[in-house]
PALOTI-50908 format. One record per residue: residue in three letters; residue number from 1; x negated, y, z of N, C-alpha, C in turn. Coordinates in steps of 0.05 Angstrom, whole numbers, plus 5000, padded with zeros to 4 digits. Layout:
BEGIN
- Ala_NUM_X_Y_Z_X_Y_Z_X_Y_Z
...
//
This chain:
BEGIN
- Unk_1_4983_4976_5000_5000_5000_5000_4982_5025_5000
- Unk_2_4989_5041_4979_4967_5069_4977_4977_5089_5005
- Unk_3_4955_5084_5020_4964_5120_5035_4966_5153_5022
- Unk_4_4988_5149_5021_4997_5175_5011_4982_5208_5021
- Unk_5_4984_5200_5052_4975_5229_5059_4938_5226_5063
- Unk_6_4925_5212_5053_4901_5201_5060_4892_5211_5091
- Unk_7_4897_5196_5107_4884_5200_5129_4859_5187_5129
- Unk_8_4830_5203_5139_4811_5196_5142_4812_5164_5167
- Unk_9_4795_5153_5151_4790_5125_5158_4778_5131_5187
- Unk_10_4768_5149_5193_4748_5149_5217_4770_5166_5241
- Unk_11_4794_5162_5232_4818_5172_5249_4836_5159_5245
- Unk_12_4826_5127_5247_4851_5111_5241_4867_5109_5259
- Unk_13_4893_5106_5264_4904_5108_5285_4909_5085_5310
- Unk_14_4907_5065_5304_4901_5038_5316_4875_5032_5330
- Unk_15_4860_5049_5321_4832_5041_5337_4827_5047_5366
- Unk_16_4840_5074_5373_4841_5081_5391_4855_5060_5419
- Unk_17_4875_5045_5395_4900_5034_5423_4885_5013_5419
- Unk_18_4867_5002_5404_4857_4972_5407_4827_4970_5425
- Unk_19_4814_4998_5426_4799_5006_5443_4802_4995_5473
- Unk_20_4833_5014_5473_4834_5014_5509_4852_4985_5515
- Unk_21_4854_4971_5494_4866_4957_5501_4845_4930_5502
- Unk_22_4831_4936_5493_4801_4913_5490_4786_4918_5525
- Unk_23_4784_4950_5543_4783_4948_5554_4801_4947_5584
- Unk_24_4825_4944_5579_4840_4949_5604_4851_4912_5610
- Unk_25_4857_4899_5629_4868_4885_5649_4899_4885_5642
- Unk_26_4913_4908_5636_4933_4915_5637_4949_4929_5620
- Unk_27_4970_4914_5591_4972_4932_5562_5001_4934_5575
- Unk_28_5012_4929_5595_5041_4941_5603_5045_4980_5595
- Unk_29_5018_4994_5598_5027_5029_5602_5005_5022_5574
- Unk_30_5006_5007_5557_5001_5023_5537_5016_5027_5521
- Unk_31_5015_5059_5507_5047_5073_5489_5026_5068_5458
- Unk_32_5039_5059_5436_5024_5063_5423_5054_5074_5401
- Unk_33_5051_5113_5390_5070_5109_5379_5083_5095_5349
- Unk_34_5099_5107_5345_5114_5093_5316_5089_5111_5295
- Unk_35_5090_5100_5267_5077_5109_5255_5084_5123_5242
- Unk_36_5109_5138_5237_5128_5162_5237_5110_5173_5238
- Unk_37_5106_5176_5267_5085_5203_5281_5053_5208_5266
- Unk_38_5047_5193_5254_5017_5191_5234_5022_5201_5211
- Unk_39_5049_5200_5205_5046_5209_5170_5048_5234_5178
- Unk_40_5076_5245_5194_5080_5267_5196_5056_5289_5210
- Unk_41_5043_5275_5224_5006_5287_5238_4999_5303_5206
- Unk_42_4996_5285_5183_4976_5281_5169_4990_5297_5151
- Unk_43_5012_5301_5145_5031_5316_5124_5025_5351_5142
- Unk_44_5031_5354_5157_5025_5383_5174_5004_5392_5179
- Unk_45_4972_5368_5174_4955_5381_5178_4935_5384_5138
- Unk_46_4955_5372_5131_4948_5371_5095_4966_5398_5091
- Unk_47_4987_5407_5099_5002_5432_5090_4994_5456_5101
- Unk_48_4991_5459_5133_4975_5477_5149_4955_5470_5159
- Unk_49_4936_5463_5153_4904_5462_5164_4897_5452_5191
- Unk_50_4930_5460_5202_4924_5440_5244_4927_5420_5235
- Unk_51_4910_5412_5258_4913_5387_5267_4919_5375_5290
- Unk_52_4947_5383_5292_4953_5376_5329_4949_5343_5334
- Unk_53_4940_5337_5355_4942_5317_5372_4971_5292_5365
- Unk_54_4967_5260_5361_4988_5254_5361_5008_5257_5378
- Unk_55_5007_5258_5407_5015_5262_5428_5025_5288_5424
- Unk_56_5031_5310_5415_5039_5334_5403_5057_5332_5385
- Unk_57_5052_5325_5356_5067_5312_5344_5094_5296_5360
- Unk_58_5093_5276_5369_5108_5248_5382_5129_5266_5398
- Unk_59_5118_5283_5416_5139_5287_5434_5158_5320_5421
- Unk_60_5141_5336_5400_5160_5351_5389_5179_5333_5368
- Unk_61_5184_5306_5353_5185_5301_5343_5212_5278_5356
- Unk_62_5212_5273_5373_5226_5265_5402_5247_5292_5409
- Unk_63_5233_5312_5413_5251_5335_5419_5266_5354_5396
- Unk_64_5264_5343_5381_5285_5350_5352_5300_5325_5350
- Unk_65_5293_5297_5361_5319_5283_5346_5306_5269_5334
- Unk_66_5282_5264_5326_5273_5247_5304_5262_5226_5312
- Unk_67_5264_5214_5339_5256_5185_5348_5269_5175_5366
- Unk_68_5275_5156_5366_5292_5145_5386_5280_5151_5411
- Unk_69_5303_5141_5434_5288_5149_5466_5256_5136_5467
- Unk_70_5256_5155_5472_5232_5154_5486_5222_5149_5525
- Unk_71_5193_5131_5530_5205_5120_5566_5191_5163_5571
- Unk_72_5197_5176_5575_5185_5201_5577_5193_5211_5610
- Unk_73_5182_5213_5631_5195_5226_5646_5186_5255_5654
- Unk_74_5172_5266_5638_5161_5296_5636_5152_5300_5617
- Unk_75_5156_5333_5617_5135_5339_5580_5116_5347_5599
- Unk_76_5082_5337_5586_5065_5339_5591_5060_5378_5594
- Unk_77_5045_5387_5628_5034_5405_5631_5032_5431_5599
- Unk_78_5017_5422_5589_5009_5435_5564_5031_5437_5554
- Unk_79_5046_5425_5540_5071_5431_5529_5093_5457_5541
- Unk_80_5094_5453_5562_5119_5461_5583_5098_5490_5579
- Unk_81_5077_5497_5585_5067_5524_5584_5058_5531_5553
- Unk_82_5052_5519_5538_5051_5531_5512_5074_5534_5496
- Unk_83_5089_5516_5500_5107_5517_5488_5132_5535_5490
- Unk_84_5140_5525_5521_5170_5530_5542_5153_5549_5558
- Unk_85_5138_5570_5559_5128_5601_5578_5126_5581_5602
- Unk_86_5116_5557_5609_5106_5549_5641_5137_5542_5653
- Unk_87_5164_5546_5638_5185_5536_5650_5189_5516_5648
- Unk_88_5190_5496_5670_5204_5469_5673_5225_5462_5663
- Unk_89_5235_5443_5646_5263_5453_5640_5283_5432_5655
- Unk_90_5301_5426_5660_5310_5407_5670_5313_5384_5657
- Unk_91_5294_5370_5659_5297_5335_5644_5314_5318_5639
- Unk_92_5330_5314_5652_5361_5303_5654_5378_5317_5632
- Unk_93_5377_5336_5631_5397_5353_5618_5385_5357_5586
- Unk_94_5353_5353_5582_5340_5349_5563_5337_5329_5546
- Unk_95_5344_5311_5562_5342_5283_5554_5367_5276_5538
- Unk_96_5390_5289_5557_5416_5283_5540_5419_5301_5511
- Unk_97_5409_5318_5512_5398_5338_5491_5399_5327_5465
- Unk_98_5362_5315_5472_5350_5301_5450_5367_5274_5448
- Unk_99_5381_5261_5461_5398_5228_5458_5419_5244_5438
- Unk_100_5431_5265_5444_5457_5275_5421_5448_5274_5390
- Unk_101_5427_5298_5396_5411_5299_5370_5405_5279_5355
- Unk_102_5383_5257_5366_5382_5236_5358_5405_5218_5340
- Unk_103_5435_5220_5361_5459_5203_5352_5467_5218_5327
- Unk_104_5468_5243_5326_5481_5259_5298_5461_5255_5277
- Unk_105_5439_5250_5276_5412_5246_5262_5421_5219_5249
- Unk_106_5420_5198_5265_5425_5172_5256_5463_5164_5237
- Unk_107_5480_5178_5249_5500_5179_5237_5502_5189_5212
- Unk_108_5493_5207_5205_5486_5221_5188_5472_5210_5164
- Unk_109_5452_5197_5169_5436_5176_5151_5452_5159_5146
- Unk_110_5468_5140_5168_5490_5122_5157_5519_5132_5143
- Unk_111_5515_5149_5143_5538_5164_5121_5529_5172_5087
- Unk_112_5501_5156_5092_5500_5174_5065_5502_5156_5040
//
């Protein structure tokens, strides 16, 4: 299968999770995400020149609706202040947020 957005080989995305997974005792807390999150990395940093973090990607990408639940029980520090001005937002109420979104997202596709 041709990679379309050519991501450099030396940023493959698997290496990382096969890394820590070669060294840890324990692959229960390892997240490794969907690969959604790689094209779309690689499409935004081929269109605008960033290169955010997958973990960047994944959870804005989560908070529009575009992945199913996620186990998330906080947006990471950095987010909540770069993003959200350092406001906490209420997670519960966020969560149901992104689950709506998500449901009109998926209905939507099955309508078409």
């Amino acid at each position: 299968m041709k990679n379309v957005y050519n991501v450099p080989q030396h940023r493959n995305f698997y290496s990382n999770y096969y890394a820590r997974a070669r060294n840890s005792n324990n692959l229960q807390g390892l997240h490794v995400p969907l690969s959604d999150v790689y094209y779309v990395k690689a499409k935004i940093s081929e269109d605008t020149g960033v290169d955010y973090s997958a973990e960047h990607v994944e959870i804005s990408m989560w908070l529009e609706g575009l992945l199913p639940v996620m186990e998330v029980k906080a947006l990471p520090d950095w987010y909540v202040d770069e993003f959200l001005g350092g406001v906490e937002p209420d997670f519960a109420v966020l969560q149901q947020e992104v689950k709506a979104k998500y449901r009109v997202r998926m209905e939507a596709l099955k309508s078409r």
